[in-house]
PyMOL CGO cylinders between C-alpha atoms (Angstrom):
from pymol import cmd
from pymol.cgo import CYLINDER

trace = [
    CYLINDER, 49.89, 21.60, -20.55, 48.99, 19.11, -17.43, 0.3, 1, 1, 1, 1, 1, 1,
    CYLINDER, 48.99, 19.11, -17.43, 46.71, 17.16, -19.92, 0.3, 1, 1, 1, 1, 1, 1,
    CYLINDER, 46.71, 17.16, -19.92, 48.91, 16.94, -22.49, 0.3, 1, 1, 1, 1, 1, 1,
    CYLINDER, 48.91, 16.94, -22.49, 51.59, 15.26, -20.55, 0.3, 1, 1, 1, 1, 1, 1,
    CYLINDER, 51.59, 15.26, -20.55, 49.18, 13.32, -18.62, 0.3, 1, 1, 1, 1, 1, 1,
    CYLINDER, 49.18, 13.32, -18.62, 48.12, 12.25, -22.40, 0.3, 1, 1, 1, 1, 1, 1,
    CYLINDER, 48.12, 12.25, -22.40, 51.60, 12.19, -23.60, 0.3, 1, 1, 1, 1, 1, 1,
    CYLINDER, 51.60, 12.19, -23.60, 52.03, 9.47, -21.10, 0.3, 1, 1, 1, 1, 1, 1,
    CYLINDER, 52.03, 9.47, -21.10, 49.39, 7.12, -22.23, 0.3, 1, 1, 1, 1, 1, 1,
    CYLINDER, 49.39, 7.12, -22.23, 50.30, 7.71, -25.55, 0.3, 1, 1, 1, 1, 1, 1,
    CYLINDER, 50.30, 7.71, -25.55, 54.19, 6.68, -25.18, 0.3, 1, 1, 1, 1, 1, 1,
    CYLINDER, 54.19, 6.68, -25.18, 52.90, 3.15, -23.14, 0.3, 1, 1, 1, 1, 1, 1,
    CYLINDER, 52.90, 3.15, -23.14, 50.31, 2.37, -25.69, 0.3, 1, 1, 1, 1, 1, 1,
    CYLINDER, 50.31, 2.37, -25.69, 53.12, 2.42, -28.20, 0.3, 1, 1, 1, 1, 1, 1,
    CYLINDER, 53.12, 2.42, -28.20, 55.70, 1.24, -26.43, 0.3, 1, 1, 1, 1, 1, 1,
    CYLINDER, 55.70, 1.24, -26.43, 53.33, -1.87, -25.92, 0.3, 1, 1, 1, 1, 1, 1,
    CYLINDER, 53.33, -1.87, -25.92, 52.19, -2.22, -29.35, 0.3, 1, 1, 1, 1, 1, 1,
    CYLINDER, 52.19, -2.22, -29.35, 56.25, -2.03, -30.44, 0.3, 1, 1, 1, 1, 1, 1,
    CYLINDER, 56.25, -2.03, -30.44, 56.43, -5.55, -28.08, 0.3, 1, 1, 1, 1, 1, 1,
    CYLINDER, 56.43, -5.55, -28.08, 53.43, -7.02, -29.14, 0.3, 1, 1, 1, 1, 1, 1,
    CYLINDER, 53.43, -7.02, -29.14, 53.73, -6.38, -33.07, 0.3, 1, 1, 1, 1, 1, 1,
    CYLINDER, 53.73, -6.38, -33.07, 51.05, -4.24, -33.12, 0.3, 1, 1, 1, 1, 1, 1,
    CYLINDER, 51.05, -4.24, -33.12, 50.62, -0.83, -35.43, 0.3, 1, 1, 1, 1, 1, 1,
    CYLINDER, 50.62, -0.83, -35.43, 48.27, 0.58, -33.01, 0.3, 1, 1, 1, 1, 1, 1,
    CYLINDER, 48.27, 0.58, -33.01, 46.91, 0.49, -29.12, 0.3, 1, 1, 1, 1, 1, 1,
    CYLINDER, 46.91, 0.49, -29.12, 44.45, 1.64, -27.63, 0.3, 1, 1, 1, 1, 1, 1,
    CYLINDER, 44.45, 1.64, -27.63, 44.59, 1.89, -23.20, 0.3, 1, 1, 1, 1, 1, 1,
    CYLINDER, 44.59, 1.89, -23.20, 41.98, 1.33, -21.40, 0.3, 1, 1, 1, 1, 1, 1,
    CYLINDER, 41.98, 1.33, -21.40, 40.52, 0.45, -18.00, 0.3, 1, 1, 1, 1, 1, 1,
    CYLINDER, 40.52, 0.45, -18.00, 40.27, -3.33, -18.30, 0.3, 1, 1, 1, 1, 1, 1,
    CYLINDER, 40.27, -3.33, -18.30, 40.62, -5.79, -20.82, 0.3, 1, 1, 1, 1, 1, 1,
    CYLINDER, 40.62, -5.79, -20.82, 36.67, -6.35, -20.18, 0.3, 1, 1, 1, 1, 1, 1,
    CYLINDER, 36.67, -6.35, -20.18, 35.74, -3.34, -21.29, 0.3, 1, 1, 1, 1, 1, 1,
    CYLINDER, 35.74, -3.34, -21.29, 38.55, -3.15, -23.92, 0.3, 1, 1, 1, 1, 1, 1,
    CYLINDER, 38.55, -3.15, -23.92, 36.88, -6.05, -25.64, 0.3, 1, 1, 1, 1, 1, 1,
    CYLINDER, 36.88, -6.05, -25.64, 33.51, -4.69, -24.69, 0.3, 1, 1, 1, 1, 1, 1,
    CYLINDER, 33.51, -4.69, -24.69, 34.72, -1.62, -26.96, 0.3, 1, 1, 1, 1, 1, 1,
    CYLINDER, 34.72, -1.62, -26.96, 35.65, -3.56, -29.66, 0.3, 1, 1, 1, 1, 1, 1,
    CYLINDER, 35.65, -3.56, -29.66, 32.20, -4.97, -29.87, 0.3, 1, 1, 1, 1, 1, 1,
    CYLINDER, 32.20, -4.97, -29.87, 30.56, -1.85, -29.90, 0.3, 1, 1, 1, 1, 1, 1,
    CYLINDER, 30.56, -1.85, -29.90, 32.51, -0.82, -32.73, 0.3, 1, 1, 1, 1, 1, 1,
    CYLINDER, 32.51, -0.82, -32.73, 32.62, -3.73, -34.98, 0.3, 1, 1, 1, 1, 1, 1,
    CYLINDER, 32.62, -3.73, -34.98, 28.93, -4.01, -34.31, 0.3, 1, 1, 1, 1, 1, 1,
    CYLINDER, 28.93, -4.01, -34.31, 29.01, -8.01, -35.24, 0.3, 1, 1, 1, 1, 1, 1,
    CYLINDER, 29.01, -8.01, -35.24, 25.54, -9.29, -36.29, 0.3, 1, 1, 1, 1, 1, 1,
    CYLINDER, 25.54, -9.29, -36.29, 25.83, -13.03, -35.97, 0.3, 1, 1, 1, 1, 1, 1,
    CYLINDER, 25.83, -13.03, -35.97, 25.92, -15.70, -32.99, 0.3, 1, 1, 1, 1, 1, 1,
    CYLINDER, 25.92, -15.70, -32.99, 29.03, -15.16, -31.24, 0.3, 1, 1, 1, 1, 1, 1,
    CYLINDER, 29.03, -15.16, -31.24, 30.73, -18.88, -30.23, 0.3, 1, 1, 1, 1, 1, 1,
    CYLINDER, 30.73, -18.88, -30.23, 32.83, -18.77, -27.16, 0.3, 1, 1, 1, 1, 1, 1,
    CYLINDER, 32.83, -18.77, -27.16, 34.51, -21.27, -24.59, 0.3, 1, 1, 1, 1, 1, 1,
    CYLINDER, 34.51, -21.27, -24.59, 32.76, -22.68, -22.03, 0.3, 1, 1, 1, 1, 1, 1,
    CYLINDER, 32.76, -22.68, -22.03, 35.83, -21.93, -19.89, 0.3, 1, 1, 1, 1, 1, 1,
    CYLINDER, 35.83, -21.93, -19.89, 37.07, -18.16, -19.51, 0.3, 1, 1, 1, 1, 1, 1,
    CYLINDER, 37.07, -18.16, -19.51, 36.57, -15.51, -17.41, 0.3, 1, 1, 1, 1, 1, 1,
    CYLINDER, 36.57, -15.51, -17.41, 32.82, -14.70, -16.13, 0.3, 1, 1, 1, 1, 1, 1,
    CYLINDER, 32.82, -14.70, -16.13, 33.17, -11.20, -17.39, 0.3, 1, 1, 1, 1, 1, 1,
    CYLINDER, 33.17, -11.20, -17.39, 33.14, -12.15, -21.43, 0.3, 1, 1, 1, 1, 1, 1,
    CYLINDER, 33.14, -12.15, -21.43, 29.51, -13.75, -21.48, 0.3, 1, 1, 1, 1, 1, 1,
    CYLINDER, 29.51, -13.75, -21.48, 28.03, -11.41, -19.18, 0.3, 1, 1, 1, 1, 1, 1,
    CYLINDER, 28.03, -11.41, -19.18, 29.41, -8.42, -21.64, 0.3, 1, 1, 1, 1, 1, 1,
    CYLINDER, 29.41, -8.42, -21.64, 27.86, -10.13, -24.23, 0.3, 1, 1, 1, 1, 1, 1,
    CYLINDER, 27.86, -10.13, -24.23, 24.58, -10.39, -22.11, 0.3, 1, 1, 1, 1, 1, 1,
    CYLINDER, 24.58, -10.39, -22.11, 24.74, -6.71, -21.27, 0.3, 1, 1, 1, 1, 1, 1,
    CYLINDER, 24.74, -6.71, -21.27, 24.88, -5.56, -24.87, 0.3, 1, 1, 1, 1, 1, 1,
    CYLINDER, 24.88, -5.56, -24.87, 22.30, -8.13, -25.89, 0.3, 1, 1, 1, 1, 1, 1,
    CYLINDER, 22.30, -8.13, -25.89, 23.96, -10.15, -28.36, 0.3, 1, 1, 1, 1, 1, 1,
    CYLINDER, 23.96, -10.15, -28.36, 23.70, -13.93, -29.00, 0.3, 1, 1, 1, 1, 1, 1,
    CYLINDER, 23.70, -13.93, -29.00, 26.23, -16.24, -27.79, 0.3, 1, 1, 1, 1, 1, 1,
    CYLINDER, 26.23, -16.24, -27.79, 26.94, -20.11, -27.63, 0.3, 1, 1, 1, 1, 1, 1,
    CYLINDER, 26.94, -20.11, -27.63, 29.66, -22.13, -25.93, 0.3, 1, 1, 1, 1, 1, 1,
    CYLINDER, 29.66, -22.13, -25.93, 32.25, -24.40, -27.54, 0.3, 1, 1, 1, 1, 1, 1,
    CYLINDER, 32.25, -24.40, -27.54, 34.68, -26.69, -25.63, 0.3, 1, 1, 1, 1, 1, 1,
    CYLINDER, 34.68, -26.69, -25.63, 37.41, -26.29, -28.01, 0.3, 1, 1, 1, 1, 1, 1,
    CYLINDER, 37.41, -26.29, -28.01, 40.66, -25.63, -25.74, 0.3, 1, 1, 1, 1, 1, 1,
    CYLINDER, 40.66, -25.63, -25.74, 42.78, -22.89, -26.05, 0.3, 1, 1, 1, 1, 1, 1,
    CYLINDER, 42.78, -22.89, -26.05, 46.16, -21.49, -24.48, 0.3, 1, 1, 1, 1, 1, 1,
    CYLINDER, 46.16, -21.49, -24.48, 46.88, -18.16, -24.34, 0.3, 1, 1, 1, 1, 1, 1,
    CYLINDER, 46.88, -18.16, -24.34, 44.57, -16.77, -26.29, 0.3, 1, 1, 1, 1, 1, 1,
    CYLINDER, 44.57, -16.77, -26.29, 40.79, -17.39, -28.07, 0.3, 1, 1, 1, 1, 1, 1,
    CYLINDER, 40.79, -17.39, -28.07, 38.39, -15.87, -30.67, 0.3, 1, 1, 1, 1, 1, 1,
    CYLINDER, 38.39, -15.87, -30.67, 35.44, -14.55, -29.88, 0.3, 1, 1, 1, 1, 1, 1,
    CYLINDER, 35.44, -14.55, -29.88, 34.21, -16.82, -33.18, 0.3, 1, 1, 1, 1, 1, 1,
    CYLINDER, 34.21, -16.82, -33.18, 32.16, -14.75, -35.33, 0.3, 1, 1, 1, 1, 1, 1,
    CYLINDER, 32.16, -14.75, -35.33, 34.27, -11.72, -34.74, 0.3, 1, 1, 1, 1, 1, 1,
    CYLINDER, 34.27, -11.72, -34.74, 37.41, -10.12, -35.51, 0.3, 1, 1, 1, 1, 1, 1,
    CYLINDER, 37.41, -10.12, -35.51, 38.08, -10.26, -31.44, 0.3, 1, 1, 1, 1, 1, 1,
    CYLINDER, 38.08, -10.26, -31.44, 40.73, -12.17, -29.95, 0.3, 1, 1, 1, 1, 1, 1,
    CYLINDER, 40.73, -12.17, -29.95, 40.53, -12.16, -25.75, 0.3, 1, 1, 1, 1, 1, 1,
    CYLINDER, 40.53, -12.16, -25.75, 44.16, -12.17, -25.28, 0.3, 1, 1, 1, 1, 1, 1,
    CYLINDER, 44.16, -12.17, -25.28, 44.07, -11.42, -21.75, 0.3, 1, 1, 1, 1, 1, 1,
    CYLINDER, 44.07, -11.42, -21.75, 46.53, -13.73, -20.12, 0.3, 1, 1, 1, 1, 1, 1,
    CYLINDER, 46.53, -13.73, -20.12, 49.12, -13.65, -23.18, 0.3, 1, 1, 1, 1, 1, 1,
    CYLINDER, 49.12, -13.65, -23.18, 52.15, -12.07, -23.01, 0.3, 1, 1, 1, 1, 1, 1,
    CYLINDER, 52.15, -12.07, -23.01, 54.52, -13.12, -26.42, 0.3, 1, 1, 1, 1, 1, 1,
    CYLINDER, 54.52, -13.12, -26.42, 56.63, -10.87, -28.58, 0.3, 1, 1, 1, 1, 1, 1,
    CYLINDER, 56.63, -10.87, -28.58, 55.37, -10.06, -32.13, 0.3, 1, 1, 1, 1, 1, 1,
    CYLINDER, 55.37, -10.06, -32.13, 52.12, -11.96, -31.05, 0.3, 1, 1, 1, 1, 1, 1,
    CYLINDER, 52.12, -11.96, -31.05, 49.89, -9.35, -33.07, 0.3, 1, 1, 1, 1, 1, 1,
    CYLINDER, 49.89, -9.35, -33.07, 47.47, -11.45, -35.64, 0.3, 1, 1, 1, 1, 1, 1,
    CYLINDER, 47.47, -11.45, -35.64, 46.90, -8.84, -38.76, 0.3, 1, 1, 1, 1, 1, 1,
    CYLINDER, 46.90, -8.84, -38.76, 43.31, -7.62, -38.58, 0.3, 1, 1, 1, 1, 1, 1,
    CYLINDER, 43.31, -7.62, -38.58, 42.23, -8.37, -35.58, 0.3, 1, 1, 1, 1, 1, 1,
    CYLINDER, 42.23, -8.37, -35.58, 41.37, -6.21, -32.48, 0.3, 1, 1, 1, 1, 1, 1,
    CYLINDER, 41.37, -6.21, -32.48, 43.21, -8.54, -29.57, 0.3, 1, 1, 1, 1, 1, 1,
    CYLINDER, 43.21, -8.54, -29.57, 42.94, -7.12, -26.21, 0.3, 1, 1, 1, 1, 1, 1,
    CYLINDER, 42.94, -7.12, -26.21, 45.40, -7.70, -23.30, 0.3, 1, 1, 1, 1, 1, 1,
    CYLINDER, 45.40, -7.70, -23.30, 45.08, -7.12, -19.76, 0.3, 1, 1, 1, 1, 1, 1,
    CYLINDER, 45.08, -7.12, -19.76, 47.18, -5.64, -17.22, 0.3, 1, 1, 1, 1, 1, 1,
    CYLINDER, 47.18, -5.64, -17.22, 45.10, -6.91, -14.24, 0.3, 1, 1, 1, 1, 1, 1,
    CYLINDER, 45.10, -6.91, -14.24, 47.33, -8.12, -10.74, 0.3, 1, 1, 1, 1, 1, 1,
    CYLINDER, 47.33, -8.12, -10.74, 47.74, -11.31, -11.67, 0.3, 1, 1, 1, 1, 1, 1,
    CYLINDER, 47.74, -11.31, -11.67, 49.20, -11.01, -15.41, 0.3, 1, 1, 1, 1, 1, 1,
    CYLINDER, 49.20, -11.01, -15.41, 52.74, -10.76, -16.15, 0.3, 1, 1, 1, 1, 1, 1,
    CYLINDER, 52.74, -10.76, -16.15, 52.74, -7.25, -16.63, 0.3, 1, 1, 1, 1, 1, 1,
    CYLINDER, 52.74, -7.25, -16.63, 51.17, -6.06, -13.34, 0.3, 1, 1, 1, 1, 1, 1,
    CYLINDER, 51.17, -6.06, -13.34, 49.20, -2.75, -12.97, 0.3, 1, 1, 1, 1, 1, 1,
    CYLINDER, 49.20, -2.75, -12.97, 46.56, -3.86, -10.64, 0.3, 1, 1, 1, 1, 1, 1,
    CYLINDER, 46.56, -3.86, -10.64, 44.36, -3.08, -13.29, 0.3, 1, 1, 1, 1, 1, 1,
    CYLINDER, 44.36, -3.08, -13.29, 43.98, -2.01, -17.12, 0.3, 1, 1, 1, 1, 1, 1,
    CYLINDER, 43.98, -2.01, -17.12, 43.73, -3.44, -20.58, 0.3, 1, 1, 1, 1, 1, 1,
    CYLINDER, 43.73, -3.44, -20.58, 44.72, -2.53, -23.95, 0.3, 1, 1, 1, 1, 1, 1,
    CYLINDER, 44.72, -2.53, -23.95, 43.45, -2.92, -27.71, 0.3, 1, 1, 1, 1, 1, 1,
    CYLINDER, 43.45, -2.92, -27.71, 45.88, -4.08, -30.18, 0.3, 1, 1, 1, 1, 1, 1,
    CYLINDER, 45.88, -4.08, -30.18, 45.09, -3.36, -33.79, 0.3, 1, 1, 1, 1, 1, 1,
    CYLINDER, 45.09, -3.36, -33.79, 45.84, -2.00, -36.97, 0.3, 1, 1, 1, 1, 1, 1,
    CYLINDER, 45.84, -2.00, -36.97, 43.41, -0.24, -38.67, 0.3, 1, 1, 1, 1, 1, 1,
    CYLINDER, 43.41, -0.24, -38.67, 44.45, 3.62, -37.99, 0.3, 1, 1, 1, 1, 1, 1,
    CYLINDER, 44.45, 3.62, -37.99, 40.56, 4.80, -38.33, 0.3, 1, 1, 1, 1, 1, 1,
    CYLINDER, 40.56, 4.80, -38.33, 39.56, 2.25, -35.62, 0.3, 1, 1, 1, 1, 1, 1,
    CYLINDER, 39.56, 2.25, -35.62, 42.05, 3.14, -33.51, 0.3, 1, 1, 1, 1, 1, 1,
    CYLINDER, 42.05, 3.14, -33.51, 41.15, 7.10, -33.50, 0.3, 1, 1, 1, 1, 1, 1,
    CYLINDER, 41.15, 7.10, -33.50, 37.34, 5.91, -32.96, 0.3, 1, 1, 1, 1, 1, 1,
    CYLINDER, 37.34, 5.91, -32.96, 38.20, 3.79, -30.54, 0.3, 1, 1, 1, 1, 1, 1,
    CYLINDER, 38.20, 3.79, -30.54, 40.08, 6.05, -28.62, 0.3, 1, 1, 1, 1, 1, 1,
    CYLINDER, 40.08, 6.05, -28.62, 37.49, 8.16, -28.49, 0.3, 1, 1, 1, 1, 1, 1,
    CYLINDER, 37.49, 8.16, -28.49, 35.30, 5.82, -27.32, 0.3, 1, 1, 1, 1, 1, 1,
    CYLINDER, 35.30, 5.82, -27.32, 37.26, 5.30, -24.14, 0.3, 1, 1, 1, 1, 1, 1,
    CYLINDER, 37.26, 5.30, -24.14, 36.90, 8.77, -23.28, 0.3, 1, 1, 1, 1, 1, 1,
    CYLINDER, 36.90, 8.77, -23.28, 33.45, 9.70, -23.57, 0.3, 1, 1, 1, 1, 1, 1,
    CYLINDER, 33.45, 9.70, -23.57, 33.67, 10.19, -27.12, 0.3, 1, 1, 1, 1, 1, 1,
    CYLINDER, 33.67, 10.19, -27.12, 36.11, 12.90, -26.94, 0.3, 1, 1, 1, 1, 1, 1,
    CYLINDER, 36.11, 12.90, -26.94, 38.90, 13.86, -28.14, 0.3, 1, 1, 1, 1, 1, 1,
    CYLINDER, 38.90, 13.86, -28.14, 41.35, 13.61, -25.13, 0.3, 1, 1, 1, 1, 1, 1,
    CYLINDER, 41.35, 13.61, -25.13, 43.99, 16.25, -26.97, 0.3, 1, 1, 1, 1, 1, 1,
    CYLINDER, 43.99, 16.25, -26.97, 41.44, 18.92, -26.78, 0.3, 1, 1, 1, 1, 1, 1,
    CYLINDER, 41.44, 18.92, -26.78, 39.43, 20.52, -23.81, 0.3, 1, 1, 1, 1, 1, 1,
    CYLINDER, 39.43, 20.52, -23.81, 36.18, 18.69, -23.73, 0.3, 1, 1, 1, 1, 1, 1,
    CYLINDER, 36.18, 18.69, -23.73, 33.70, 21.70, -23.68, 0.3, 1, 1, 1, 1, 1, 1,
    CYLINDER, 33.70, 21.70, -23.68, 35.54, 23.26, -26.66, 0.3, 1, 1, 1, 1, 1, 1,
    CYLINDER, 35.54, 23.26, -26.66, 34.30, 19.89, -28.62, 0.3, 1, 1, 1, 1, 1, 1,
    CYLINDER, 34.30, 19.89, -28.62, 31.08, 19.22, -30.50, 0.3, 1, 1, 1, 1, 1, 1,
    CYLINDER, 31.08, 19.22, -30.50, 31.33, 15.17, -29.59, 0.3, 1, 1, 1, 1, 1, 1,
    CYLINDER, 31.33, 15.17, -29.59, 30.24, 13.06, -32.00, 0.3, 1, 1, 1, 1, 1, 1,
    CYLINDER, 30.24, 13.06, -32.00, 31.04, 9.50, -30.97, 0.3, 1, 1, 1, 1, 1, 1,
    CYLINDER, 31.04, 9.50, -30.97, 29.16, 8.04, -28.26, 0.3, 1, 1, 1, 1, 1, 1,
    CYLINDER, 29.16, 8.04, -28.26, 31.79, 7.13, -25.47, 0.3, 1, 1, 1, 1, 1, 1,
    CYLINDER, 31.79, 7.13, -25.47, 32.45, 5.27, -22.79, 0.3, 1, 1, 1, 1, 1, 1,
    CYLINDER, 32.45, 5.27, -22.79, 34.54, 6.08, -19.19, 0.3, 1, 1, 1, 1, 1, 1,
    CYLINDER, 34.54, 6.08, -19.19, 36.42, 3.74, -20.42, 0.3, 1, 1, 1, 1, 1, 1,
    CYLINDER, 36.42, 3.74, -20.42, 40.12, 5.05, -20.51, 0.3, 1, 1, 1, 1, 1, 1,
    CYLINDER, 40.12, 5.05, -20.51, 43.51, 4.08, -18.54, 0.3, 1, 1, 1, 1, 1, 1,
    CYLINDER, 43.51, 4.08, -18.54, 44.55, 6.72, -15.97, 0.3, 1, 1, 1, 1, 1, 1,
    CYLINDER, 44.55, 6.72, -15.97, 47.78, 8.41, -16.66, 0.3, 1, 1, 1, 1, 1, 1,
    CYLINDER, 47.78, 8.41, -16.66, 49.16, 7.19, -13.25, 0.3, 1, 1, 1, 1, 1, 1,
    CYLINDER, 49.16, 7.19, -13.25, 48.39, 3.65, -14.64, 0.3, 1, 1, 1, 1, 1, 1,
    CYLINDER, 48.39, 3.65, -14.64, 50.10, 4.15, -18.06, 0.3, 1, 1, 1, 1, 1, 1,
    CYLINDER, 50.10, 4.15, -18.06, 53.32, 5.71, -15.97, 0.3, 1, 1, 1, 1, 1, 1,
    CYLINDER, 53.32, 5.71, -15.97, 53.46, 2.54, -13.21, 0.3, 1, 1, 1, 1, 1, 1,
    CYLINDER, 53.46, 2.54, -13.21, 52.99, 0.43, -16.82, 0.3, 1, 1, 1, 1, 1, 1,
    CYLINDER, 52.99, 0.43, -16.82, 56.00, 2.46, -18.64, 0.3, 1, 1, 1, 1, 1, 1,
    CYLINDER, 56.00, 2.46, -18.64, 58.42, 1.80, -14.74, 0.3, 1, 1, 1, 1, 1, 1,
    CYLINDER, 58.42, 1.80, -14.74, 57.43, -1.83, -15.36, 0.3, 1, 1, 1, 1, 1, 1,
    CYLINDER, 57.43, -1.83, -15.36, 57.87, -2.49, -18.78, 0.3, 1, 1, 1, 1, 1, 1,
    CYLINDER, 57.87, -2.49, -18.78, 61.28, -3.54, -18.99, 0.3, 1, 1, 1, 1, 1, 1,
    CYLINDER, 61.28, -3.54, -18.99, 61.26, -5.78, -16.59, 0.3, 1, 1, 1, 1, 1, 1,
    CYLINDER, 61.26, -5.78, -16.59, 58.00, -6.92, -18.28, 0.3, 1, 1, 1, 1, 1, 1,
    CYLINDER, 58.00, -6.92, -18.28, 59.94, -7.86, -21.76, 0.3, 1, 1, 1, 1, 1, 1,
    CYLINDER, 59.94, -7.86, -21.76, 63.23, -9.43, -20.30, 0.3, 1, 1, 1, 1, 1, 1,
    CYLINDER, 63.23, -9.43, -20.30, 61.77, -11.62, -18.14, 0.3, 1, 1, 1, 1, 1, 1,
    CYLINDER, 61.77, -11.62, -18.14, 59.29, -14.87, -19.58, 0.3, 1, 1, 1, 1, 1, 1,
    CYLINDER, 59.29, -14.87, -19.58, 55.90, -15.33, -17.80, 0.3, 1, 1, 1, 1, 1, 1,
    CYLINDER, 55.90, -15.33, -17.80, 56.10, -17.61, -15.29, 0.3, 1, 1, 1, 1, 1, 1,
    CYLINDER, 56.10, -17.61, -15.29, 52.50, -19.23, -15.97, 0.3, 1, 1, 1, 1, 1, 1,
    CYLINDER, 52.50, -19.23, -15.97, 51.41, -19.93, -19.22, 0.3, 1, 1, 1, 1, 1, 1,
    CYLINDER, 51.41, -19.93, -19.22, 47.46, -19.81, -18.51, 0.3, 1, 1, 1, 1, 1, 1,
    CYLINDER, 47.46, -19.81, -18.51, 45.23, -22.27, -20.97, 0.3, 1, 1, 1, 1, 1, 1,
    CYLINDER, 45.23, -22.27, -20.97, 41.01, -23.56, -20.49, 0.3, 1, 1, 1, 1, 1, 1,
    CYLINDER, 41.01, -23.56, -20.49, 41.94, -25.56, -17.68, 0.3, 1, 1, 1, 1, 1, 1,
    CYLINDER, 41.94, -25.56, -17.68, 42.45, -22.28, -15.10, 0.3, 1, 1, 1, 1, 1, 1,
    CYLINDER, 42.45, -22.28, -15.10, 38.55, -21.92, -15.21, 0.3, 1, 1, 1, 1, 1, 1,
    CYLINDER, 38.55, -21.92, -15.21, 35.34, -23.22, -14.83, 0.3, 1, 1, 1, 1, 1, 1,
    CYLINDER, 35.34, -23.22, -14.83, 33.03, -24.55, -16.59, 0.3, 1, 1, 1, 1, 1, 1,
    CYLINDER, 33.03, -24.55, -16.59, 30.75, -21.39, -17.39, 0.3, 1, 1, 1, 1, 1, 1,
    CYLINDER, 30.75, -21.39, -17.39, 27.75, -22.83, -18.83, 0.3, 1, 1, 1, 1, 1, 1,
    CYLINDER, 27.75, -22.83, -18.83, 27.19, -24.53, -15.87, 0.3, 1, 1, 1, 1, 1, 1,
    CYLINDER, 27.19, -24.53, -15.87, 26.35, -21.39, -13.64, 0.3, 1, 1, 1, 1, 1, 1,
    CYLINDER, 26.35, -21.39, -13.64, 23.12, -20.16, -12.84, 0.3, 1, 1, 1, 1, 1, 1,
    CYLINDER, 23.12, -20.16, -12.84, 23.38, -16.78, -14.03, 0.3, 1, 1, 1, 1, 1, 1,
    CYLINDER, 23.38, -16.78, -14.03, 23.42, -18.29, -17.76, 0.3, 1, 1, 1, 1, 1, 1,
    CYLINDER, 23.42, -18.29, -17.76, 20.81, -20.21, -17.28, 0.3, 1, 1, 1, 1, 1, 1,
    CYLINDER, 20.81, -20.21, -17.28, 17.91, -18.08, -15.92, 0.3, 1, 1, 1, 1, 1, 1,
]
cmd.load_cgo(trace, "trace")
């Protein structure tokens, strides 16, 4: 009974979230790093992935970890990007109504300093049904979260990857103030550094 609420909880901010966002489907995690991490591991993408030479430190070295190939671009953005070559959009400091782009997986992030403030956490946005369920799955060590884990034969490699029920419940306190009130920074390329210039990419 305790797990199901606890569940019931994350299920009722993911898709409370999604509702704002235009979304069919969310998936809560952790972080928006290892949201997008997620999708990656899912959508499996087999060519050179092109991203900005100015975002956060955390999307090339993700890249690194799982050993795929990456170049930069300096094409600006606001908002929002594509991880080019993928269906990925790293959405992490948006916050716009009926944003959702159809097929896509666009992750969001709930870190401190985003306009919807949980300290920490991320979510998927998406709407393919099957990739939802297999990505939700993925997020908690391939399990099902409905059902006790031992009483599963798990077939989905997973990842610790999910949002804590407290975090979905301090999300669903702050939510309406979250969708009546505009961000108060609109964040764009020019909030961070140039990444390509750092030594850890160039060892």
């Amino acid at each position: 009974m305790v797990n199901n609420f606890m569940e019931y909880t994350i299920n009722q901010f993911e898709e409370k979230v999604a509702t704002f966002f235009g979304a069919p489907y969310a998936v809560a995690t952790d972080s928006c790093t290892h949201g997008i991490e997620l999708c990656l591991r899912y959508t499996k993408p087999t060519t050179t992935i092109i991203i900005p030479k100015q975002t956060y430190v955390s999307i090339p070295m993700t890249l690194k970890k799982l050993g795929l190939p990456f170049v930069w671009n300096d094409i600006p953005w606001k908002e929002h990007y594509w991880l080019l070559g993928t269906q990925i959009i790293d959405a992490a400091v948006m916050w716009r109504e009926n944003s959702y782009q159809k097929n896509t997986f666009t992750v969001i992030s709930f870190q401190y300093k985003k306009h919807l403030n949980l300290v920490r956490g991320g979510m998927i946005l998406l709407d393919d049904l099957a990739a939802a369920k297999t990505l939700k799955k993925m997020s908690y060590d391939g399990r099902d979260p409905n059902v006790p884990w031992r009483e599963q034969d798990i077939d989905t490699m997973g990842y610790h990857y999910y949002m804590p029920p407290e975090t979905a419940q301090l999300g669903l306190e702050k939510l309406p103030w979250a969708i009546h009130h505009a961000p108060t920074k609109i964040w764009d390329f020019n909030d961070y550094p140039d990444l390509s210039e750092m030594k850890v990419f160039n060892g």
